[in-house]
LOSE-118612 format. One record per residue (C-alpha): residue number from 1; residue in three letters; x negated, y negated, z. Coordinates in nm, 4 decimals, decimal comma. Each point is the difference from the previous one (the first is absolute). Example, Ala and Ser with C-alpha at 12.3 -4.5 7.8 and 13.67 -1.06 7.14 Angstrom:
% LOSE-118612
{pos=1; code=ALA; east=-1,2300; north=0,4500; up=0,7800};
{pos=2; code=SER; east=-0,1370; north=-0,3440; up=-0,0660};
//
This chain:
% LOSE-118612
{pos=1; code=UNK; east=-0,5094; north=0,1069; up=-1,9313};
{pos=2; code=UNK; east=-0,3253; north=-0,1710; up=-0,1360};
{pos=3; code=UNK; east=0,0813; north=-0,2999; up=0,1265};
{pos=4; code=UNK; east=0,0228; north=0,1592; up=0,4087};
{pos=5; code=UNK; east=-0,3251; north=-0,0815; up=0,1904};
{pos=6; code=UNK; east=-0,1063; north=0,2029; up=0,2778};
{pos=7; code=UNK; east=-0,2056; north=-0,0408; up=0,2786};
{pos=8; code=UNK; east=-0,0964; north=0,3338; up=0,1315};
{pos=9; code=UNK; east=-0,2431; north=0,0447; up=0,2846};
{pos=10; code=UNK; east=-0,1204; north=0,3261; up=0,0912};
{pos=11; code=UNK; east=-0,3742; north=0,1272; up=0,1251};
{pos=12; code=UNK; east=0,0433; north=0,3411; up=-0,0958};
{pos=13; code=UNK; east=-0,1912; north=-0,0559; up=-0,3530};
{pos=14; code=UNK; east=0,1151; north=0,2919; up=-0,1200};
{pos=15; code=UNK; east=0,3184; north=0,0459; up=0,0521};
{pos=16; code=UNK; east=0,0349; north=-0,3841; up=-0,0879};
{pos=17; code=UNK; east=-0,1401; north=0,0680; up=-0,2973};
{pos=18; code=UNK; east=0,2733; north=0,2175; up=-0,1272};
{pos=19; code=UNK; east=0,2674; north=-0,1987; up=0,0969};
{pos=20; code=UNK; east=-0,1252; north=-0,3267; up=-0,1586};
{pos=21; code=UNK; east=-0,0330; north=0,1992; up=-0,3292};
{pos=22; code=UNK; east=0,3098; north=0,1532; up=0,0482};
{pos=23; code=UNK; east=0,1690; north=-0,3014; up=0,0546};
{pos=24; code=UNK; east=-0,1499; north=-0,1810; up=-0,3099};
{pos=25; code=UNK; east=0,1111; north=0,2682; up=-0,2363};
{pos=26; code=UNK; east=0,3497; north=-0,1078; up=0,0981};
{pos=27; code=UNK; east=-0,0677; north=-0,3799; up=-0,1043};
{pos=28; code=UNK; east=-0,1053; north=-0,1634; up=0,3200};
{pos=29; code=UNK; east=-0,2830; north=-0,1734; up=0,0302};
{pos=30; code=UNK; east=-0,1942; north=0,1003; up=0,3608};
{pos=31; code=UNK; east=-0,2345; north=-0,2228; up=0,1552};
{pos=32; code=UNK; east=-0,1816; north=0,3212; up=0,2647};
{pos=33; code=UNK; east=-0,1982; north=-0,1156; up=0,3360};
{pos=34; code=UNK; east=-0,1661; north=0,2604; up=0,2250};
{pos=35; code=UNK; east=-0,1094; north=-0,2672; up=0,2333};
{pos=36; code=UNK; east=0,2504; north=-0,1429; up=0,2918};
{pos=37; code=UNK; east=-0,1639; north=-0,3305; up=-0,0102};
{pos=38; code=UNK; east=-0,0079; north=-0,0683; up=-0,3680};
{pos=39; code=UNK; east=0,3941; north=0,0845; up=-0,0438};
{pos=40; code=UNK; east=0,0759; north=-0,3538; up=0,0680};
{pos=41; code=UNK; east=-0,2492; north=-0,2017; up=-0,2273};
{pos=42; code=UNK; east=0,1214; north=0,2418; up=-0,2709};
{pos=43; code=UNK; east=0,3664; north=-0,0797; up=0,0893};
{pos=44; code=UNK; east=-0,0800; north=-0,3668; up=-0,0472};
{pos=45; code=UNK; east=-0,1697; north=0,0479; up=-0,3300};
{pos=46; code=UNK; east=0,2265; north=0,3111; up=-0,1801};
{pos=47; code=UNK; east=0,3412; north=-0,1356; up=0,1381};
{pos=48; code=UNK; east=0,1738; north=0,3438; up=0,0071};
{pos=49; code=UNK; east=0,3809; north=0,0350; up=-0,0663};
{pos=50; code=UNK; east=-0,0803; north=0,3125; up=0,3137};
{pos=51; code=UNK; east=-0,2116; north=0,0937; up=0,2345};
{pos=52; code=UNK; east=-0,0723; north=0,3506; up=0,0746};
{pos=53; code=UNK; east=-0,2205; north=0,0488; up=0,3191};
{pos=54; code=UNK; east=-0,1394; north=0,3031; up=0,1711};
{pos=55; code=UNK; east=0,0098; north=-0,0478; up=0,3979};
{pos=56; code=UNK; east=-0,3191; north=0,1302; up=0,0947};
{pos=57; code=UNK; east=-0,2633; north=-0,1773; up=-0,1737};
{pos=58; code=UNK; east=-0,3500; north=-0,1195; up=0,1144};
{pos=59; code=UNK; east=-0,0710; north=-0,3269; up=0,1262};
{pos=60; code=UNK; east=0,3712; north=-0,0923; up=-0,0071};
{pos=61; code=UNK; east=0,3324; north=0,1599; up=0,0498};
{pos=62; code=UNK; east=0,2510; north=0,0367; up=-0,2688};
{pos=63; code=UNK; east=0,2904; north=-0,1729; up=0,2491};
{pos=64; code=UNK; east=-0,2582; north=-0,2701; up=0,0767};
{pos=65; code=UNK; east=-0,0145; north=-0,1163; up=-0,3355};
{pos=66; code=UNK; east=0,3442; north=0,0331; up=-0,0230};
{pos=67; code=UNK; east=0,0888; north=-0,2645; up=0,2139};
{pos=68; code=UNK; east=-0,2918; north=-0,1943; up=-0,1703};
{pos=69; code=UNK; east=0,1858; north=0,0335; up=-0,3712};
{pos=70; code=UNK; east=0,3487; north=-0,0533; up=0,1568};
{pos=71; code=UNK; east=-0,1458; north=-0,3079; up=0,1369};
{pos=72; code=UNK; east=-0,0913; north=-0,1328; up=-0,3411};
{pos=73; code=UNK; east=0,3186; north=0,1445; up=-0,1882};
{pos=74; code=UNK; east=0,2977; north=0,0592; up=0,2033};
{pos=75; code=UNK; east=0,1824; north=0,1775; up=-0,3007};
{pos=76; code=UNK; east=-0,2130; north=0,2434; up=-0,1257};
{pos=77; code=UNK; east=0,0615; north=0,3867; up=0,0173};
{pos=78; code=UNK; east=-0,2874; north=0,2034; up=0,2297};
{pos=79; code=UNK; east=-0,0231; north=0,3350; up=-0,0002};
{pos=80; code=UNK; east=-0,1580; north=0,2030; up=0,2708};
{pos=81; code=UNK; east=-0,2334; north=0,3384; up=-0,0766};
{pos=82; code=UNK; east=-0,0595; north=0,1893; up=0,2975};
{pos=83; code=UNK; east=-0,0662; north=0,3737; up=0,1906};
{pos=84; code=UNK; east=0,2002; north=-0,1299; up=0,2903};
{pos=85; code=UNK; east=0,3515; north=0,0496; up=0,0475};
{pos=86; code=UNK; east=0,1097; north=-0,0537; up=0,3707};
{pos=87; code=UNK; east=0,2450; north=-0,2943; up=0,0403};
{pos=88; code=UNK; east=-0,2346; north=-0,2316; up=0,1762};
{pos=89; code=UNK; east=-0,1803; north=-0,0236; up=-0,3094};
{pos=90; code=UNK; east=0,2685; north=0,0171; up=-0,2012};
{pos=91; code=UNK; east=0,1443; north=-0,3440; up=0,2124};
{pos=92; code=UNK; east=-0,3453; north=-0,1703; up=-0,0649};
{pos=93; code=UNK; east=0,0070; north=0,0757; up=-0,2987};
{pos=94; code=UNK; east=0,3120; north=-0,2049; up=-0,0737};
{pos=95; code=UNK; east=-0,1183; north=-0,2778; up=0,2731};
{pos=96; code=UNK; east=-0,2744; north=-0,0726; up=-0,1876};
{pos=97; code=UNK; east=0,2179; north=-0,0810; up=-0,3238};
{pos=98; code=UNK; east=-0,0135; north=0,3152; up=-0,1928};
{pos=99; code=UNK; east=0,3282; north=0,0740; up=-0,2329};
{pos=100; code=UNK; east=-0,0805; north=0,3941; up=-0,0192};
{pos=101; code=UNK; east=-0,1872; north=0,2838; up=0,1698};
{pos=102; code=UNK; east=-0,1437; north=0,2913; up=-0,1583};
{pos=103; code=UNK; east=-0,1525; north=0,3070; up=0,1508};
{pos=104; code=UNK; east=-0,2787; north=0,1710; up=-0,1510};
{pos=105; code=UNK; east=-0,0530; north=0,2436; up=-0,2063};
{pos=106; code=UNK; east=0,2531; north=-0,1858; up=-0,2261};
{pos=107; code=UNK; east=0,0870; north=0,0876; up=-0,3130};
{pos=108; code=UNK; east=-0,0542; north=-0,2873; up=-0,3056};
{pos=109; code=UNK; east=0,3588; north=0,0376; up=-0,1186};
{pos=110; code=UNK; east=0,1168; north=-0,0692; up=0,3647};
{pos=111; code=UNK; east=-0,2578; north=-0,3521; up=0,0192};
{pos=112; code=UNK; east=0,1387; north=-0,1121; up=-0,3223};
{pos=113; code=UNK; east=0,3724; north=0,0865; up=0,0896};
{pos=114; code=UNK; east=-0,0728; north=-0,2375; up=0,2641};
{pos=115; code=UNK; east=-0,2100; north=-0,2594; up=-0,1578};
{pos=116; code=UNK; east=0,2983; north=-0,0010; up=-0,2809};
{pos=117; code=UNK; east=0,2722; north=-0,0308; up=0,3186};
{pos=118; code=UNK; east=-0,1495; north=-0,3004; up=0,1717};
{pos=119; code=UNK; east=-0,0746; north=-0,1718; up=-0,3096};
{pos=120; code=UNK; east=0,3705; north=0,0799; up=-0,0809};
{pos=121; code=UNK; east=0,1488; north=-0,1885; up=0,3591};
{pos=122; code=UNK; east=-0,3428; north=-0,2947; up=-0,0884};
{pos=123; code=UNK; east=0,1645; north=-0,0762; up=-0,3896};
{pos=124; code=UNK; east=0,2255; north=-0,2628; up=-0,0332};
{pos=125; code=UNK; east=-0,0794; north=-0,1471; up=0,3678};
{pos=126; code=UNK; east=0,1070; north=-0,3526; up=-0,0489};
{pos=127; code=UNK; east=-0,2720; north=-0,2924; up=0,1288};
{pos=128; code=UNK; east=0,0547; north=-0,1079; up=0,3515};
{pos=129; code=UNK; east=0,0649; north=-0,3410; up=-0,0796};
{pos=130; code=UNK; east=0,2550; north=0,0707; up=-0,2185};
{pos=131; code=UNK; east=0,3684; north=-0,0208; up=0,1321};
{pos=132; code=UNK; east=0,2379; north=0,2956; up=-0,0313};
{pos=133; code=UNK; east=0,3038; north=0,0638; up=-0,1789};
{pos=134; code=UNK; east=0,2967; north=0,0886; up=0,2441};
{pos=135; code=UNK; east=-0,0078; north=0,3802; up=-0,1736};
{pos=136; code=UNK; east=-0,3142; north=-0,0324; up=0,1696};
{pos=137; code=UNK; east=0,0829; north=-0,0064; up=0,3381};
{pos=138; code=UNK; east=0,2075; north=0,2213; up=0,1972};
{pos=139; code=UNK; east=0,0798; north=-0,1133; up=0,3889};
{pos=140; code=UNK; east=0,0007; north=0,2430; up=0,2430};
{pos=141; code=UNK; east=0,1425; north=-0,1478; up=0,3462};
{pos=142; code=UNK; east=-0,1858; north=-0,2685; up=0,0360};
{pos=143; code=UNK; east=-0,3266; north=0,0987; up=-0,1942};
{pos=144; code=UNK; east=-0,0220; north=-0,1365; up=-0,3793};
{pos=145; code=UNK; east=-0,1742; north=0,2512; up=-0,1646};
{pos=146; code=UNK; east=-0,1753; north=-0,1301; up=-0,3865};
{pos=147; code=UNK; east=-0,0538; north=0,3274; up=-0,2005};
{pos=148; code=UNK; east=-0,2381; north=-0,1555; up=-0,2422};
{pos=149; code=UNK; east=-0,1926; north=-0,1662; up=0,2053};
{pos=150; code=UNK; east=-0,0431; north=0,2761; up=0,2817};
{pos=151; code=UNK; east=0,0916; north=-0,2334; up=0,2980};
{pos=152; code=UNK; east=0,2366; north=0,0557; up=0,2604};
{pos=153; code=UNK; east=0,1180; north=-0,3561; up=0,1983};
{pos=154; code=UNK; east=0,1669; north=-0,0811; up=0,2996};
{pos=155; code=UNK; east=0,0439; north=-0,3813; up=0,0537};
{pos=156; code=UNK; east=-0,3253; north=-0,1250; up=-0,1049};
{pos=157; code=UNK; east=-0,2025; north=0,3149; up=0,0896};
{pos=158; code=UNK; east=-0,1359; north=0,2105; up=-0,3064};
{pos=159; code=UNK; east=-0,0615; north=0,3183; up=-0,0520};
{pos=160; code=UNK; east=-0,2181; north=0,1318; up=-0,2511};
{pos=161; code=UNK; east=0,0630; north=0,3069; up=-0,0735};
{pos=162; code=UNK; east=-0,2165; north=0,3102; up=-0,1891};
{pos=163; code=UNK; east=0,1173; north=0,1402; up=-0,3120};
{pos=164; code=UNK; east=0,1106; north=0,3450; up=0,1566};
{pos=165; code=UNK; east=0,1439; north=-0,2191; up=0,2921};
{pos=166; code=UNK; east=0,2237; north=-0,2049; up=-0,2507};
{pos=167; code=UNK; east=0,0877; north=0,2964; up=-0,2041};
{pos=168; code=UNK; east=0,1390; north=0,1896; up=0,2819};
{pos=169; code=UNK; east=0,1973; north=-0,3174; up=0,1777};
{pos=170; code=UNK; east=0,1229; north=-0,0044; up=-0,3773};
{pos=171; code=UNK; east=0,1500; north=0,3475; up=0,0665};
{pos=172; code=UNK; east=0,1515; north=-0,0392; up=0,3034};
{pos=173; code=UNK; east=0,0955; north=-0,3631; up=-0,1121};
{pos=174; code=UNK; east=0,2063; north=0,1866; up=-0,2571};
{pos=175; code=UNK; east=0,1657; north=0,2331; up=0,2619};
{pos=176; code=UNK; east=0,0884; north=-0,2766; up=0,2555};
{pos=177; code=UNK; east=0,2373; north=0,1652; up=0,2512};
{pos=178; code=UNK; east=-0,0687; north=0,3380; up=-0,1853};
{pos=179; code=UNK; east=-0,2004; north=0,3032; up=0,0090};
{pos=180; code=UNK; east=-0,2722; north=0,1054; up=-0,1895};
{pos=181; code=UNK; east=-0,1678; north=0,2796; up=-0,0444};
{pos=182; code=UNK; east=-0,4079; north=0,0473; up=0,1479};
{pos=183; code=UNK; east=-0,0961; north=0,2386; up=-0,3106};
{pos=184; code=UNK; east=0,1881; north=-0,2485; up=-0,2311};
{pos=185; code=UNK; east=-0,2047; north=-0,2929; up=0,1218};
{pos=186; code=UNK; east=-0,3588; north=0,2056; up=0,0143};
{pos=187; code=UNK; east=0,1101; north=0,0626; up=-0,4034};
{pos=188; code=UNK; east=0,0572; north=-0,3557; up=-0,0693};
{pos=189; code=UNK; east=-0,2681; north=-0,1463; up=0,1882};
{pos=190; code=UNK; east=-0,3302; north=0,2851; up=0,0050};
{pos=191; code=UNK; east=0,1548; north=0,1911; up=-0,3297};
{pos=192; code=UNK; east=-0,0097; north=0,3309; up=0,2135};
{pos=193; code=UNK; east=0,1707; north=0,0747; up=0,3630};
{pos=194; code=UNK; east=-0,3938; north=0,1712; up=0,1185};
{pos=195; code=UNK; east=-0,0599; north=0,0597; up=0,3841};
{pos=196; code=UNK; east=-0,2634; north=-0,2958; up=0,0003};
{pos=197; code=UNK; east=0,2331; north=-0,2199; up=-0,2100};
{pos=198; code=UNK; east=0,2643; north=0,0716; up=0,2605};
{pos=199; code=UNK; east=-0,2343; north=-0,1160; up=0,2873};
{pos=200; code=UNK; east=-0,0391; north=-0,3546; up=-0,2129};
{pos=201; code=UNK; east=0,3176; north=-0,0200; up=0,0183};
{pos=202; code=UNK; east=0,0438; north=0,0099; up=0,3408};
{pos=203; code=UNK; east=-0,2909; north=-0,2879; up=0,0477};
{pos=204; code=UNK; east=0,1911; north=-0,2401; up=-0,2213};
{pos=205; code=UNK; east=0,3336; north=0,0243; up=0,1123};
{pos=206; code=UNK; east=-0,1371; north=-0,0392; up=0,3431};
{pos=207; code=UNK; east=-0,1393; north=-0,3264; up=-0,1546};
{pos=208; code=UNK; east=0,2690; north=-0,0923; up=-0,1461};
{pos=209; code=UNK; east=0,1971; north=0,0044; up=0,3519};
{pos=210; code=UNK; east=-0,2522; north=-0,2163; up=0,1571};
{pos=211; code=UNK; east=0,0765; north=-0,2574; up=-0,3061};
{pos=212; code=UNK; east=0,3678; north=0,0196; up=0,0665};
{pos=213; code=UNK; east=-0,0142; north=0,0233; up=0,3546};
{pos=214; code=UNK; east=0,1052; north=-0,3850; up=0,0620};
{pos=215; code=UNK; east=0,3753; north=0,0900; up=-0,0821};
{pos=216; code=UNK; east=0,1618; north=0,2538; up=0,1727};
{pos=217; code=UNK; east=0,2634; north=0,0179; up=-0,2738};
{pos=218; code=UNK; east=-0,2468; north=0,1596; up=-0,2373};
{pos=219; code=UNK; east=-0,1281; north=0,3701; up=0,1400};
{pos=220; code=UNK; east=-0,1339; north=0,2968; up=-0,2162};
{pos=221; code=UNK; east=0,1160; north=0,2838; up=0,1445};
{pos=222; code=UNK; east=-0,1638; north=0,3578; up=-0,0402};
{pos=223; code=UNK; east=0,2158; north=0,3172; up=-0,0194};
{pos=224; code=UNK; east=-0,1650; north=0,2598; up=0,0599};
{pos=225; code=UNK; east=-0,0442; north=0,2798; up=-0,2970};
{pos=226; code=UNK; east=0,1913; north=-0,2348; up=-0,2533};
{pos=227; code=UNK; east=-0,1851; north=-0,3631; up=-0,0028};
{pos=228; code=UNK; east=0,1501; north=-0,3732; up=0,1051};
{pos=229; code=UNK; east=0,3185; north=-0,1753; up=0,0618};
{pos=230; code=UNK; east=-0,1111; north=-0,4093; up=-0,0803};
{pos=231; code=UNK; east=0,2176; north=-0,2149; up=0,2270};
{pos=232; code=UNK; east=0,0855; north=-0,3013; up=-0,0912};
{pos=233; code=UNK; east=0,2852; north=-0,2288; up=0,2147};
{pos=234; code=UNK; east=0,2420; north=-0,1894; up=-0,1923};
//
């Protein structure tokens, strides 16, 4: 992993401290900010493969400069560090372009599971000018959905989707007119089927119904206690 460059912004020195030394034992090379206002400038400059950005941080917010990096790169994986878990925050959060949430205390092993996972769903994304291959598009009523390059299009209306957004359309994609599983998804997608992972879940899918909500034909359905049925009409 020497070749992964992280942005990591986070104004508890000490703590930060660890991480970022932590994290460069394992190969990557961390570019640390304690300072809300100089995250940017140093995203410019360091041009991180990830960002990893605590919420609460002085002078600006982590979800602030969120939407400031997903303005300049509309691709790149964001990971959220924060104390809060209520699903208001959770929904900002993923509003303001972040890929991942995690609550502190967190363990290493569980930030690098999830640095490894995103970078996982970013590798092979193909460029968006490039056209796809037809084993690159799967139609779903009448969406056209373009696995590598995360979009989902209706007519001339596009889509961009997030990485954990196109992996789990890719699921239920592969289940059209089937039923899958909640605990198998939470596996694929967030490697473990956690309480808080469960709660993402339930954010994206609800996302993902606004995105499909043009076409009636197309509906994810939750059962209860087992997961969704993803409706497609023929």
């Amino acid at each position: 992993m020497e070749n992964i460059k992280i942005l990591y912004v986070e104004d508890e020195v000490y703590l930060g401290k660890i991480v970022k030394e932590s994290l460069e034992s394992r190969g990557f090379r961390v570019c640390m900010q304690t300072d809300g206002l100089a995250a940017l400038p140093a995203f410019r400059e360091f041009r991180p493969d990830i960002c990893i950005l605590d919420v609460m941080l002085p002078k600006k917010d982590g979800f602030s400069i969120g939407k400031d990096i997903r303005e300049l790169d509309e691709s790149i994986p964001i990971i959220y560090l924060t104390a809060k878990n209520q699903a208001e925050d959770v929904l900002k959060g993923f509003r303001s372009g972040g890929n991942d949430y995690i609550r502190k205390p967190f363990s290493l092993e569980e930030l690098i599971a999830r640095i490894h996972n995103l970078l996982k769903l970013a590798h092979g994304r193909a460029p968006a000018a490039s056209a796809p291959s037809p084993g690159d598009e799967i139609q779903l009523g009448r969406y056209t959905f373009h696995l590598m390059r995360y979009e989902l299009r209706l007519g001339e209306q596009v889509q961009k989707l997030s990485y954990r957004e196109a992996e789990l359309l890719r699921i239920l994609a592969g289940h059209q007119n089937l039923t899958v599983q909640r605990s198998e998804i939470l596996k694929r997608v967030w490697g473990d089927d956690s309480f808080f992972n469960s709660r993402n879940l339930d954010v994206y899918i609800k996302k993902l119904r606004g995105y499909l909500a043009a076409d009636e034909s197309v509906e994810i359905i939750t059962l209860k206690g087992v997961g969704y049925h993803f409706a497609v009409g023929r």
